[in-house]
N, C-alpha and C positions, 0 to 999 in steps of 0.2 A: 816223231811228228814234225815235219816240216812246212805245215800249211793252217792258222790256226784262229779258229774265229772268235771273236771276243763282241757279246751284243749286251743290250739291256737296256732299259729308260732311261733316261737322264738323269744325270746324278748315281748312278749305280756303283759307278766308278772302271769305267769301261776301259778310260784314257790309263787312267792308274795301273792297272792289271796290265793292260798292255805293255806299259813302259816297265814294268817288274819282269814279265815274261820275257820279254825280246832278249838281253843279257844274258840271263840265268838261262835259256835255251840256244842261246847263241844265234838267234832268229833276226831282221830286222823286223823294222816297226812301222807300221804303215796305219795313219790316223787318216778316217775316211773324210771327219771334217776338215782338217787340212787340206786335203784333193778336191773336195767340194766347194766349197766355199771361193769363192773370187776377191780381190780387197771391196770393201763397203756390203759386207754379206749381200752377192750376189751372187744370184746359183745358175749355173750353168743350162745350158739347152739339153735336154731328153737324152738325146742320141750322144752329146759331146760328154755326159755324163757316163752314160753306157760303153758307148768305146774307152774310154778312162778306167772305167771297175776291171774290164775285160784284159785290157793290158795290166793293171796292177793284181790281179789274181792267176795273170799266164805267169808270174815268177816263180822262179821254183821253191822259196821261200819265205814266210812273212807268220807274222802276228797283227793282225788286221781289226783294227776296233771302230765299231761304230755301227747302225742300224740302217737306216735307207731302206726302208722294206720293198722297193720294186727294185733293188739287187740285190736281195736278201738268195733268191732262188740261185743268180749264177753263182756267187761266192759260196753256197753249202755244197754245189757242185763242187768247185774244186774243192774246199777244204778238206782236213783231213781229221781236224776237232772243232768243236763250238765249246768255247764257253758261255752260258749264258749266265747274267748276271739278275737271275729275277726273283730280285729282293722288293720287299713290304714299302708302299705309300711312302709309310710315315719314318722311313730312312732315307731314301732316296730326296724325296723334295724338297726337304731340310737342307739338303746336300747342295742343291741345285741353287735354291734362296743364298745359302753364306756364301758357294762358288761366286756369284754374282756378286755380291756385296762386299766381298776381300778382293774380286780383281776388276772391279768398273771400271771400263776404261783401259784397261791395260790386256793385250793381246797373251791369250794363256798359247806355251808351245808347243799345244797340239793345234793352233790353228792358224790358218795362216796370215804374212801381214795384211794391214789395213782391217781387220776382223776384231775390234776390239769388245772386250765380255761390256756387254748393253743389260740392260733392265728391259725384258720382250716380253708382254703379259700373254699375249700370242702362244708365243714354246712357252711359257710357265702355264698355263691353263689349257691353251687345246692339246700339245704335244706330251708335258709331261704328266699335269694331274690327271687328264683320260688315258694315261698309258693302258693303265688296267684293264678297261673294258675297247678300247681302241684298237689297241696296235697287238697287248700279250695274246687274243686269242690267237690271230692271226700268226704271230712268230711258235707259237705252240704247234698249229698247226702243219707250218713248215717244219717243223723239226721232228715232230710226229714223221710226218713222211720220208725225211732223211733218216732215219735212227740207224737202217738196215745200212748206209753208205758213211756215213760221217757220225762220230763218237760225241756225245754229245755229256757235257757236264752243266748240272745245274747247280748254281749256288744260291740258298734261299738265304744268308744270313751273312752279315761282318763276318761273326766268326768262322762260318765255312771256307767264306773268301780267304780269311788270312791263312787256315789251316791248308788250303788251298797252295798257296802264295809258299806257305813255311816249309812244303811236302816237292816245290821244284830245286831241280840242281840248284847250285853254289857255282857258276863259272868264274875261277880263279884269275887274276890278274895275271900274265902272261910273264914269265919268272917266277913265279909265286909256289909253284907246284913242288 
């Protein structure tokens, strides 16, 4: 698999996986908030966003994290696996709350500069606590339709994650073998 999508609510641990996978598959990494985002979290024009996804999914390889549901469609296009990470309320949010609170202020590097982790009750209540009834039917239902084209793994728990995480190659340091 050389094309590989990593989604979920916030807090899931989308970033995390991603940066686990890229290595251990030998794949790069490609964090969609980072591409997204402008410095002082400003988000890009429609189209400037659209030609953006399209060139970063024409690469012949990548581990690709993050949601954006109106490029949700071309990205399952190309990919060649999805993980999804859709896990229970009452893990993720928690998630999302300390994320915030251990890095106020200071720019985490999946994102890019001038973006620094804010207190947004905004994405904490409309984006992540309505995930559930919001955004998961709708990703269900894309992935529903892809199933026949793109491999889809879902992870409902920490620990499938890790067993997950514990079940990909080991890429050796180069000497090392």
């Amino acid at each position: 698999m050389q094309r590989i999508l990593v989604i979920g609510c916030g807090g899931a641990g989308k970033s995390t996986l991603a940066r686990e996978m890229g290595p251990r598959l030998d794949l790069p990494v490609i964090h969609l908030d980072k591409e997204f985002w402008r410095a002082g979290w400003v988000e890009p024009e429609p189209a400037v966003w659209r030609a953006q996804v399209e060139a970063l999914i024409a690469r012949e390889a990548w581990v690709m994290d993050g949601n954006y549901s109106n490029t949700l469609s071309l990205r399952l296009a190309r990919a060649q696996a999805v993980v999804w990470l859709d896990l229970p309320r009452h893990i993720y949010f928690p998630r999302v709350v300390w994320r915030i609170a251990k890095g106020y202020g200071r720019v985490r590097p999946d994102h890019p500069a001038g973006c620094p982790e804010q207190l947004d009750l905004n994405f904490l209540f409309k984006w992540v606590w309505t995930y559930p009834a919001r955004s998961r039917p709708k990703t269900l239902a894309l992935l529903e339709a892809a199933r026949d084209k793109v491999r889809v793994i879902a992870l409902k728990t920490p620990r499938e994650v890790r067993a997950f995480v514990d079940g990909l190659p080991v890429t050796l340091e180069p000497g090392c073998r």
